[in-house]
MARFI-686107 format. One line per field, with one value per residue (C-alpha): residue in one letter; x negated, y negated, z. Coordinates in steps of 0.2 Angstrom, whole numbers. Each point is the difference from the previous one (the first is absolute). Layout:
aa <- [A:...] .
u <- [X:...] .
v <- [Y:...] .
w <- [Z:...] .
END
This chain:
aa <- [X:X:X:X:X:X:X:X:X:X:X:X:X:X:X:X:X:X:X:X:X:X:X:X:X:X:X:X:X:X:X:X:X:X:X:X:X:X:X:X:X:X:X:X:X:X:X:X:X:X:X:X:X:X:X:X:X:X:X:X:X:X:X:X:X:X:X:X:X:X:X:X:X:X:X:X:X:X:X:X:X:X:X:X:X:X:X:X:X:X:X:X:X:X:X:X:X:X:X:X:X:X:X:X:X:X:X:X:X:X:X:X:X:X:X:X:X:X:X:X:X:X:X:X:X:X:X:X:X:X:X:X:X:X:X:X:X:X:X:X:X:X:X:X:X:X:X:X:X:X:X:X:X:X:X:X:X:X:X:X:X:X:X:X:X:X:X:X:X:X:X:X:X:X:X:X:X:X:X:X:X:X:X:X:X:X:X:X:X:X:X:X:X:X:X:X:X:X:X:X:X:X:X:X:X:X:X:X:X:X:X:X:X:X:X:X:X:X:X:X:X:X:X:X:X:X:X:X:X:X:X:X:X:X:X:X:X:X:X:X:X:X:X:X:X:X:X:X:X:X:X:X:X:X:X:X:X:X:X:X:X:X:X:X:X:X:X:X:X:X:X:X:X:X:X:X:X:X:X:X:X:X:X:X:X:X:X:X:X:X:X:X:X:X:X:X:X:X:X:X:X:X:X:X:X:X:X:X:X:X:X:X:X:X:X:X:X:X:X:X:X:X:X:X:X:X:X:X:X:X:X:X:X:X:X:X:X:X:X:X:X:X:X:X:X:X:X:X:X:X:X:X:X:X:X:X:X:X:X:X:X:X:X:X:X:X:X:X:X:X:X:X:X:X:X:X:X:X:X:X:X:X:X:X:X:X:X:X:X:X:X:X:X:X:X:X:X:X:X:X:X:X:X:X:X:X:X:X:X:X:X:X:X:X:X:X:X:X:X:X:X:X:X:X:X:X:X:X] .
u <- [0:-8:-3:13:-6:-9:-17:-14:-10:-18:-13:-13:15:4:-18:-5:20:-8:-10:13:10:3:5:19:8:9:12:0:10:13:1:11:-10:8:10:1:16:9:-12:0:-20:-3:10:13:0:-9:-2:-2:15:16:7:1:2:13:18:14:3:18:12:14:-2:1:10:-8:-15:-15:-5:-12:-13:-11:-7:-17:-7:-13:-7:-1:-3:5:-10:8:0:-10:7:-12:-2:14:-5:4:-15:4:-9:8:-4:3:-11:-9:-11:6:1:3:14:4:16:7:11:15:2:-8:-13:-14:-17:-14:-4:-15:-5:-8:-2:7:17:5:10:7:14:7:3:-13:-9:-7:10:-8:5:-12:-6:-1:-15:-4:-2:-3:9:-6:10:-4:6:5:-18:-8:-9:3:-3:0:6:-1:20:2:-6:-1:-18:-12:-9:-7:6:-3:5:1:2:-12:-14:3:2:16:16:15:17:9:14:-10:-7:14:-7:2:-16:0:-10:-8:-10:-14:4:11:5:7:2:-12:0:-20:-11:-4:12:18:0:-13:-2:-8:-5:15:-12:-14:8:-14:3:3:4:7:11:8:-1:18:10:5:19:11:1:-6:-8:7:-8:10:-2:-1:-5:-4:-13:3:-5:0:13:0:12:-13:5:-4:1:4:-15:-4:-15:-12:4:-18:-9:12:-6:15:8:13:7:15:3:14:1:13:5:-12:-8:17:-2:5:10:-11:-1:8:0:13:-4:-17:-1:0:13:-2:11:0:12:-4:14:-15:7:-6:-9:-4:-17:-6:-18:-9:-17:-14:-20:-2:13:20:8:17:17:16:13:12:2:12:-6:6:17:9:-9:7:-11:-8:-7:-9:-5:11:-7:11:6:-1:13:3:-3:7:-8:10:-5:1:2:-5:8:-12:-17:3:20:11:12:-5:9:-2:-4:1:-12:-5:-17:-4:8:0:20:8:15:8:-2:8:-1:-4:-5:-9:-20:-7:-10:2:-7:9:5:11:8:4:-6:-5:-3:-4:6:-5:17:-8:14:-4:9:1:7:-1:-12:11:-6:21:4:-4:7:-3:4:-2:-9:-3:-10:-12:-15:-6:-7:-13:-8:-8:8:5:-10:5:-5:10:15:-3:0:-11:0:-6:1:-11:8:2:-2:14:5:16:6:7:2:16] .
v <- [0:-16:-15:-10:-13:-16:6:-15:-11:5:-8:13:11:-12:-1:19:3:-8:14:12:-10:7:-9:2:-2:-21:-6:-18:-14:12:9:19:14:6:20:-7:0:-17:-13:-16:-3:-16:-19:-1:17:10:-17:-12:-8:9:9:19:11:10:5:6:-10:-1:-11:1:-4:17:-2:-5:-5:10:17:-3:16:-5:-13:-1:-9:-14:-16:-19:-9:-8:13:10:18:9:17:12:20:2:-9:-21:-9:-17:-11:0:-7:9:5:-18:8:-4:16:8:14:12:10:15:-11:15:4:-15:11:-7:5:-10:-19:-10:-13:-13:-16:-8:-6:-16:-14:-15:-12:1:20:13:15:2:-8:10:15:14:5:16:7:18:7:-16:-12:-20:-11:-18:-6:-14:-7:6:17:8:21:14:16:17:4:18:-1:-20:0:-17:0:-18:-16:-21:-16:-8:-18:4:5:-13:-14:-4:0:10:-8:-12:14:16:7:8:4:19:8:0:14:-2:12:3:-15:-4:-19:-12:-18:-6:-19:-2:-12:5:17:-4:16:16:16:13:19:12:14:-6:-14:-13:-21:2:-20:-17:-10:-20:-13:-2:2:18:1:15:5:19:-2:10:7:-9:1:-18:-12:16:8:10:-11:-2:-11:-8:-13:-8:-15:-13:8:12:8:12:12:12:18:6:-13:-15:-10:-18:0:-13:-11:-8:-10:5:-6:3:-4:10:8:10:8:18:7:12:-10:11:2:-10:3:-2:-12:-2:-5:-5:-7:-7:-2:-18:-9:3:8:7:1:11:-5:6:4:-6:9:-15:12:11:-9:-7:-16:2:-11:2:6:-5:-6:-2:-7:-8:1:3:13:13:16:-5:21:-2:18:8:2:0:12:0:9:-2:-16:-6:-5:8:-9:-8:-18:-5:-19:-11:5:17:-2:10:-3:11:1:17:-9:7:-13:3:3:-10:-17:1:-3:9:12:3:-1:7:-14:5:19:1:3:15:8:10:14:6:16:10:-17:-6:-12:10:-12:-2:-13:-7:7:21:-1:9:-10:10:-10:0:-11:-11:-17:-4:0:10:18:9:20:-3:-2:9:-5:14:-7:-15:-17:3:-13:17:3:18:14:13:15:16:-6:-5:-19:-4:-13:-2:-13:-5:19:12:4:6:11:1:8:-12:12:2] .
w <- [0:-2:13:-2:12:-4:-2:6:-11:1:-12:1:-10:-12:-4:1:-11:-16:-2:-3:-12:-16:-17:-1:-15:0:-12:-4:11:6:-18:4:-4:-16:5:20:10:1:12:10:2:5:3:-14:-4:-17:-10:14:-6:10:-14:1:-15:9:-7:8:13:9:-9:13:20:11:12:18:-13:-8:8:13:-4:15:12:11:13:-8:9:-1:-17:-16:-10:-14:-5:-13:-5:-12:0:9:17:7:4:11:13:16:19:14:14:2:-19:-19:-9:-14:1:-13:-1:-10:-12:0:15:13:9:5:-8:6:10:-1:11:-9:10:15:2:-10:9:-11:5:-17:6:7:-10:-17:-17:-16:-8:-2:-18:-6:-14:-1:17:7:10:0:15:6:18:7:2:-15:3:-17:3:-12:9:-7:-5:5:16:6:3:-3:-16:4:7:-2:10:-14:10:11:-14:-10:11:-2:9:1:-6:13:-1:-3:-14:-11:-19:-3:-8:-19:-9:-17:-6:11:9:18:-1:13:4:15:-1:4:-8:-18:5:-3:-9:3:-5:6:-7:6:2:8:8:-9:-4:-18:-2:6:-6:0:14:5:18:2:-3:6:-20:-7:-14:-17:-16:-15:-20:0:-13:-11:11:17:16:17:6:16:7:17:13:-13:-19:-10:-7:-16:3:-13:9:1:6:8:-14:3:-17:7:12:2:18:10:16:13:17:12:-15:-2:-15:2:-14:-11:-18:-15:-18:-10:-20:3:10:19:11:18:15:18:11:13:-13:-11:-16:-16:-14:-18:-5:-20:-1:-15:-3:-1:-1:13:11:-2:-2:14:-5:9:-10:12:16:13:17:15:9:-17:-6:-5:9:13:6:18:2:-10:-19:-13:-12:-22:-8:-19:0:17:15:17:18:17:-3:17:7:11:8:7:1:4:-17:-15:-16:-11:-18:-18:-11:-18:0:-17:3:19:-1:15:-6:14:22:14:13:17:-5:18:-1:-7:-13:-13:-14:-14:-13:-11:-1:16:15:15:13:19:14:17:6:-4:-16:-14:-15:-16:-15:-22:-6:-11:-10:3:16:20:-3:18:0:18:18:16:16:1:10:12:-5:-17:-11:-10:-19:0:-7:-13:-6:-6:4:18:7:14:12:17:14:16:8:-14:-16:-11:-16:-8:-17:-13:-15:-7] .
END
C-alpha cells in the first residue's frame, strides 16, 4: 500500500532524485498523445484554452443534478486539477505543508502525497493558486511562493526543486504566485517577475536554467503556446504587458504594455484568427491585438479594444472561451465586485452578442457544444453555447465556495473546493 501521508521535504533527495530520472516521452504545450484516453493535463485543459474534444455530453438536467461518482478529502487552495493516465493531480494545504496530491480519477482513492513546501498564508486566501501540469510521467506544480518542483508521477517522489524568487532575486506576487507550469518541448515555463526574469525556463529533466526572459511585474497570468502571427510562440500576459516570446530560447519578439490595477492581469491570453486576445478584470477591459512580422521580431496593433467601465469583457480570473467565432466569459463589474455578467461578444469586431446580467462569479470550460461552468455558490451551471441568446440545460449546487474551472475527461467533471474534491458524470 503506499504512504499516503505527506512525505517531508528533504533537499539531500531532491538532489540525489536527479540521478534516477529517465527521459519520458513530452508532448508539446499540453498536445494529447495521439491513441490515449480522454485527458485534462494542465490549466485549461489539452490545448490550454478550455475546450475539450469530448461528445456526448448530457443535454437534459437529471433530476437532483449530475451523478456524483465520488468525492475525497483535499486541502486549502485556489489550485486546479490535472487529470492524465487515469489519476487527478492538484496542489492542496493541509497539515501546515503545500502538497501535491494525486488521486485515482474513477474512483477518488488516494494514491500518493507529497509535501513540497511549507504552508502558504495570503489575506487574499491561504494555500497554493496554480494548477499542476502534466508531461509523460512527470508532474510540474508551482506554490503560492514560487517553488516550482517536478515529481515523479507514479509514485510522487521529488525529481528536483527551485525557489524561483528566491534564486533569482526577486519577489513573489503581492497575492501569491498563481501561473500554472507550461511545457514546451523540453522545456517547463513560468512567470517569476525578477529582474531580467519575467519569464524562465528551466530543463524538465534535469531541472537546469534554460533561459530568462522580459523585465515586467510578475502578474498572476500562465503563459500559453499560440500559432500567432504565423509562427508558434510563447505568449505571456505579465503585471505590466503582454509579451510574445521565441519558444527555445525566450528570445522578446514583442511587447505590448498592459498595465492594470495591482498588476491584475490573470486571464491566460488566447488565439483569436491568429491573433492574440487578452483581458483583465479591475474595470480594465479588452483588447485583439494583429501581429505583423517586421525581421526577426513583430509589429503589435489592436484590432479592437474595449476598455474601461463600458467594456464589454472585463475576465478577472476567469479566461474566456472561443467557440466558432464567439468569445464566452465573465464580464466582471468594478475592482473585484461582486456583480458579474456571463457575455457572448463576437470575437472579430469586439461587438458583444448577448449578456446575462448578474450571472454570479464563476468560471468556465467548454465541449460537445456547451458551457460548463463553475460558481462561488459550489453550482455547477451547464448551458448551449449559443451566439443568440443564454440557453441553460440546468444547475445544481454540488460543492462549497470554488473560484477553479472544472476539469474534464472521459465523461467525468471535476471540481474541488478548500474540503474536498469531487467527480460527477455528465454524459448523456
Amino acid at each position: 500500500m503506499p504512504h499516503l501521508e505527506f512525505k517531508p521535504l528533504d533537499l539531500m533527495n531532491v538532489r540525489s532524485a536527479i540521478f534516477f530520472v529517465t527521459l519520458t516521452c513530452l508532448f508539446l504545450g499540453g498536445t494529447v498523445v495521439k491513441g490515449q484516453e480522454s485527458s485534462w493535463p494542465q490549466h485549461l485543459g489539452p490545448s490550454r484554452n478550455g475546450i475539450s474534444a469530448e461528445k456526448g455530453l448530457l443535454d437534459a438536467w437529471p433530476a437532483g443534478g449530475p451523478k456524483e461518482v465520488w468525492r475525497a478529502k483535499g486541502g486549502v487552495g485556489m489550485s486546479g486539477l490535472a487529470i492524465s493516465g487515469g489519476r487527478l493531480f492538484t496542489l492542496a494545504q493541509r497539515e501546515d505543508q503545500q502538497g501535491v496530491v494525486a488521486h485515482d480519477a474513477t474512483n477518488g482513492a488516494a494514491i500518493w502525497r507529497t509535501a513540497v513546501a511549507p504552508a502558504y498564508e495570503n489575506q487574499m486566501g491561504d494555500g497554493p493558486r496554480a494548477t499542476p501540469t502534466v508531461a509523460g510521467n512527470t508532474v510540474f506544480a508551482f506554490t503560492g511562493e514560487g517553488i516550482l518542483v517536478a515529481l515523479n508521477a507514479s509514485d510522487g517522489r521529488i525529481l528536483w526543486s527551485h525557489n524561483t524568487a528566491k534564486e533569482l532575486a526577486g519577489q513573489p506576487a503581492e497575492y501569491g504566485m498563481a501561473c500554472s507550469p507550461l511545457v514546451v518541448g523540453t522545456q517547463v515555463i513560468v512567470t517569476v517577475g525578477a529582474p531580467n526574469a519575467t519569464v524562465v525556463a528551466y530543463d524538465t529533466v534535469s531541472g537546469k536554467l534554460a533561459w530568462t526572459a522580459g523585465n515586467e511585474t510578475t502578474g498572476y497570468s500562465s503563459p500559453a503556446l499560440l500559432a500567432v502571427g504565423g509562427r508558434e510562440q510563447i505568449v505571456v500576459h505579465s503585471g505590466s504587458a503582454v509579451l510574445g516570446l521565441e519558444p527555445n530560447s525566450g528570445a522578446v519578439l514583442w511587447r505590448h504594455p498592459y498595465v492594470t490595477d495591482y498588476s491584475c492581469n490573470i486571464a491566460t491570453p488566447i488565439a483569436v484568427d491568429g491573433k492574440v486576445f487578452v483581458s483583465s478584470g479591475e474595470n480594465h477591459g479588452c483588447v485583439l491585438l494583429a501581429l505583423k512580422p517586421n525581421g526577426n521580431t513583430f509589429a503589435v496593433s489592436e484590432v479592437w479594444s474595449s476598455q474601461g467601465t463600458r467594456s464589454v469583457l472585463r475576465n478577472e480570473w476567469q479566461t474566456s472561451i472561443l467557440l466558432d467565432g464567439c468569445l464566452y466569459g465573465m464580464d466582471n463589474v468594478g475592482g473585484a465586485g461582486t456583480i458579474t455578467h456571463l457575455t457572448c461578444v463576437d470575437a472579430a469586431t469586439g461587438k458583444r452578442r448577448w449578456q446575462e446580467t448578474r450571472f454570479g462569479k464563476g468560471n468556465l470550460i467548454a465541449a460537445d457544444g456547451k458551457l460548463l461552468m463553475s460558481t462561488l455558490k459550489g453550482e455547477l451551471i451547464v448551458a448551449r453555447a449559443s451566439p443568440t441568446g443564454y440557453d441553460e440545460i440546468g444547475r445544481s449546487t454540488v460543492i462549497g465556495s470554488t473560484r477553479q474551472a472544472p476539469a474534464l475527461a472521459n465523461g467525468l467533471l471535476f471540481l474541488r473546493d478548500n474540503e474536498d474534491i469531487a467527480c460527477f458524470d455528465v454524459r448523456k
